[in-house]
C-alpha positions in Angstrom: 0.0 0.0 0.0 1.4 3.1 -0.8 1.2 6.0 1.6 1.4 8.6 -0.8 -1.4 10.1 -2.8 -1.6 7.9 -6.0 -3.1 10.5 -8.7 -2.8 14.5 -8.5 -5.9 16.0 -10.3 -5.1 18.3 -12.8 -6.3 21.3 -13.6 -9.5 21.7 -16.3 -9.3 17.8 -16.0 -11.9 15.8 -14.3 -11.0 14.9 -10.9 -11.1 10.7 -9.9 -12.8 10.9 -7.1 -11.5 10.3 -3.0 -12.8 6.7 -3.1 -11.5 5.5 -6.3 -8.3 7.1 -5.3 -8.1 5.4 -2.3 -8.9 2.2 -3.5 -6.3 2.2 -6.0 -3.8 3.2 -3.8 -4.5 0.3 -1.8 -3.8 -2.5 -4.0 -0.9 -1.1 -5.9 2.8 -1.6 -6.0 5.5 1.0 -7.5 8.0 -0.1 -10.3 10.6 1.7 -12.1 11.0 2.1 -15.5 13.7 2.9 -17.6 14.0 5.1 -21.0 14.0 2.9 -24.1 12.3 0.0 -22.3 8.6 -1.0 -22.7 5.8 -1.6 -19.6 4.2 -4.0 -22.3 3.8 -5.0 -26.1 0.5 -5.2 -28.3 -0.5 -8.6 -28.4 1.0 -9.7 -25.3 -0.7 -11.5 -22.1 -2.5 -8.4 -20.1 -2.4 -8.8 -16.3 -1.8 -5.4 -15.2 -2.2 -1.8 -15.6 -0.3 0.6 -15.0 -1.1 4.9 -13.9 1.9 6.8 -14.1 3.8 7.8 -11.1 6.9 10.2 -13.0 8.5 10.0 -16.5 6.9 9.7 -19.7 5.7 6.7 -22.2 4.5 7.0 -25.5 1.8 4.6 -26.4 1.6 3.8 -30.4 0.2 1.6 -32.4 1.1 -0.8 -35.5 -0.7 -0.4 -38.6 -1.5 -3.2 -40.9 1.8 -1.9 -43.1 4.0 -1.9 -40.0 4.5 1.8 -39.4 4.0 3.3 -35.7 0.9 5.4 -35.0 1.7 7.3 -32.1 -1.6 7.8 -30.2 -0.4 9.4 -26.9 2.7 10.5 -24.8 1.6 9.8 -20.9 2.6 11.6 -18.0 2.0 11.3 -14.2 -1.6 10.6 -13.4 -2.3 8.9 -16.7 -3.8 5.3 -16.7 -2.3 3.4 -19.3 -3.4 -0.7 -20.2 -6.8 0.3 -18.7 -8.4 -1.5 -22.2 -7.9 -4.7 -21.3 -10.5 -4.7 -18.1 -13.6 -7.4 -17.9 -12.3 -9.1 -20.9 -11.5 -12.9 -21.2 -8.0 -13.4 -22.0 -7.2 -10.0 -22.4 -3.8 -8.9 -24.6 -2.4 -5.6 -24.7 -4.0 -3.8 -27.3 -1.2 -1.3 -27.6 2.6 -0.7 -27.2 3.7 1.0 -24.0 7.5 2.4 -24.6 9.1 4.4 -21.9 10.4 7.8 -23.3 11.8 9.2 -19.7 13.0 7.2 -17.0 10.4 7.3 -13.8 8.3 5.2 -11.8 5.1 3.8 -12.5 2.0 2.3 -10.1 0.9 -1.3 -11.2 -2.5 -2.7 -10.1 -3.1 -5.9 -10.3 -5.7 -6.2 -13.1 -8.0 -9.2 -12.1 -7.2 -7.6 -8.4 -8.7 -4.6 -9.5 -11.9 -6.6 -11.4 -12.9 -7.9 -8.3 -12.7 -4.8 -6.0 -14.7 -3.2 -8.9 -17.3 -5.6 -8.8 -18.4 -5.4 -5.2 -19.1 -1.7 -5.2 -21.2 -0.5 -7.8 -20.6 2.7 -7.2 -16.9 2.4 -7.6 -17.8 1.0 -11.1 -19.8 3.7 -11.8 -17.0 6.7 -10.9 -13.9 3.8 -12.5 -15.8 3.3 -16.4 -16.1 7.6 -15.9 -13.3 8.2 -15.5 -11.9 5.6 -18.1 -14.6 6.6 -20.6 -12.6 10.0 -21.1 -9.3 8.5 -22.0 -11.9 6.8 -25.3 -13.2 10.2 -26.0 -9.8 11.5 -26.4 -8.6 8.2 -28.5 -11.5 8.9 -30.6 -11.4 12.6 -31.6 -8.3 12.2 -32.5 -8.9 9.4 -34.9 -11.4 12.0 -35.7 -9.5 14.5 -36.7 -7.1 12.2 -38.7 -9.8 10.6 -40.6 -11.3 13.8 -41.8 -8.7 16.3 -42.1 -6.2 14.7 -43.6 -2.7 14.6 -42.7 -1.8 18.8 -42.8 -5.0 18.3 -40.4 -3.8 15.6 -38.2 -0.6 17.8 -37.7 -2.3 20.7 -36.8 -4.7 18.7 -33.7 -1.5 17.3 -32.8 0.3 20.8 -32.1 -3.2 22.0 -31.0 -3.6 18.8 -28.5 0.1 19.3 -27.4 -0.4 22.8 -26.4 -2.5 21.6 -24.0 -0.9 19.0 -22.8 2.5 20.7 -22.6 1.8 24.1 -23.6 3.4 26.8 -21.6 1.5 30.1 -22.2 3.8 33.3 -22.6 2.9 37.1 -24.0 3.4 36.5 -27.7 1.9 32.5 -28.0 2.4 29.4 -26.2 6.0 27.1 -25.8 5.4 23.3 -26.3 7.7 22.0 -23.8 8.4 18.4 -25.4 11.1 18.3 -27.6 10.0 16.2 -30.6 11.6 15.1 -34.1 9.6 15.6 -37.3 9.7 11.9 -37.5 8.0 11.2 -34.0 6.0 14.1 -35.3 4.9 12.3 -38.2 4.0 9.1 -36.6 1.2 11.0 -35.0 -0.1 11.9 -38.1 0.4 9.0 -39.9 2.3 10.4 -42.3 6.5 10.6 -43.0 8.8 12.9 -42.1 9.4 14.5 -45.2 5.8 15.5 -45.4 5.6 17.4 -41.6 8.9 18.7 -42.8 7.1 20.5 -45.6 4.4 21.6 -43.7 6.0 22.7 -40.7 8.2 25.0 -43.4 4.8 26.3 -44.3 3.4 26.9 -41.2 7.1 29.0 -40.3 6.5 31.2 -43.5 3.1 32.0 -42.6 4.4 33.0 -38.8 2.5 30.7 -37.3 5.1 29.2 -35.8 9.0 29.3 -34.9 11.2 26.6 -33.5 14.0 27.1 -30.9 17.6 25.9 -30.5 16.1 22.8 -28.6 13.9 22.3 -32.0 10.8 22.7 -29.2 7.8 24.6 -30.8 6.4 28.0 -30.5 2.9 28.4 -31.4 2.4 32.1 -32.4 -1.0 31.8 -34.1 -3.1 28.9 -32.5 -6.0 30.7 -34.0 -5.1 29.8 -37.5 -4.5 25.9 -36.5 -8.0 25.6 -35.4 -9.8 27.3 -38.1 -8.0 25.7 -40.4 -9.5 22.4 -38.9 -13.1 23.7 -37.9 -11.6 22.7 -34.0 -14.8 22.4 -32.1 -13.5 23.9 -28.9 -13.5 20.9 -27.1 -12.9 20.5 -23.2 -9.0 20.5 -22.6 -9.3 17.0 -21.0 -10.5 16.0 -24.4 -8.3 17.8 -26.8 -5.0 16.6 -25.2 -2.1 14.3 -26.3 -2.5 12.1 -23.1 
């Protein structure tokens, strides 16, 4: 049992509430990871999940041609694994690799299954809670699927923002340092394409890179219009 709150609401994100808290704290253990390792592999056995503690992990996908679709990059308080709940023999769905060293809190999954199914209400506030993480899977599918790749790379500078954005007088700093060709694999698209349109989008001064290659969003008002962004809620339209 950990002594230690387990997950730190954050803010314009819904908060899990006292009781689930507590109950996952209870019947979890702490492991490290280490950069360039993996928690778990898509298609493998699925006993555990995992909520992050500290460090980051990028969960990705293979597509049916083998490239990697990067779908999120998880930081602490993010529950990662969480698909493979009340399913009979349950395999990872999705990669888990571990881009910064940290720690991680592993529960247990048919552990969890069981303290689930004696309080209803527990349930109730557990599929909430998890039922974001899908909405934000599925708008950004979304936004791939009908905006094309240009699209897809402006939700993902739009969703990091939010994720990582840190606001300043003239625009907002993405604080992840990211390759075009990590880049790209969010868009499922190649590098030398989001090095095209990142070109663009540094003619039109809507943004600049710094010395780190880190991003500087000086116009986030032209990325969502040239999408038709909905405005959604920030715990939506995030990268986590």
């Amino acid at each position: 049992m950990q002594t230690s709150v387990l997950l730190r609401a954050r803010k314009n994100e819904e908060t899990i509430s006292p009781e689930l808290r507590a109950l996952l704290d209870s019947i979890s253990t702490v492991k490290k990871m280490e950069s360039d390792t993996y928690l778990f592999h898509e298609g493998t056995d699925a006993h555990e999940i995992y909520i992050i503690k500290s460090g980051l992990v990028q969960i990705s996908k293979l597509t049916a041609d083998g490239k990697e679709l990067i779908l999120r990059i998880c930081k602490d308080s993010d529950i990662i694994g969480e698909l493979t709940l009340f399913s009979d023999n349950p395999k990872y769905l999705l990669n888990s690799k571990v881009l910064k060293s940290g720690e991680v809190f592993v529960i247990n999954k048919d552990q969890l299954e069981k303290a689930l199914m004696t309080n209803t209400n527990l349930t109730f506030k557990f599929m909430k809670w998890t039922s974001s993480h899908m909405r934000k899977f599925q708008s950004k599918i979304r936004d791939l699927l009908l905006n094309g790749k240009k699209g897809a790379l402006y939700s993902t500078l739009i969703r990091l923002s939010n994720s990582y954005g840190v606001k300043q007088r003239d625009g907002i700093l993405i604080d992840l340092t990211l390759t075009n060709q990590e880049l790209a694999k969010f868009c499922a698209a190649t590098r030398e394409s989001i090095n095209r349109m990142l070109v663009e989008l540094r003619k039109l001064d809507v943004i600049t890179m710094d010395k780190s290659s880190r991003i500087f969003i000086k116009d986030i008002k032209y990325l969502r219009e040239q999408i038709g962004c909905e405005n959604c809620p920030v715990e939506i339209c995030n990268i986590n």
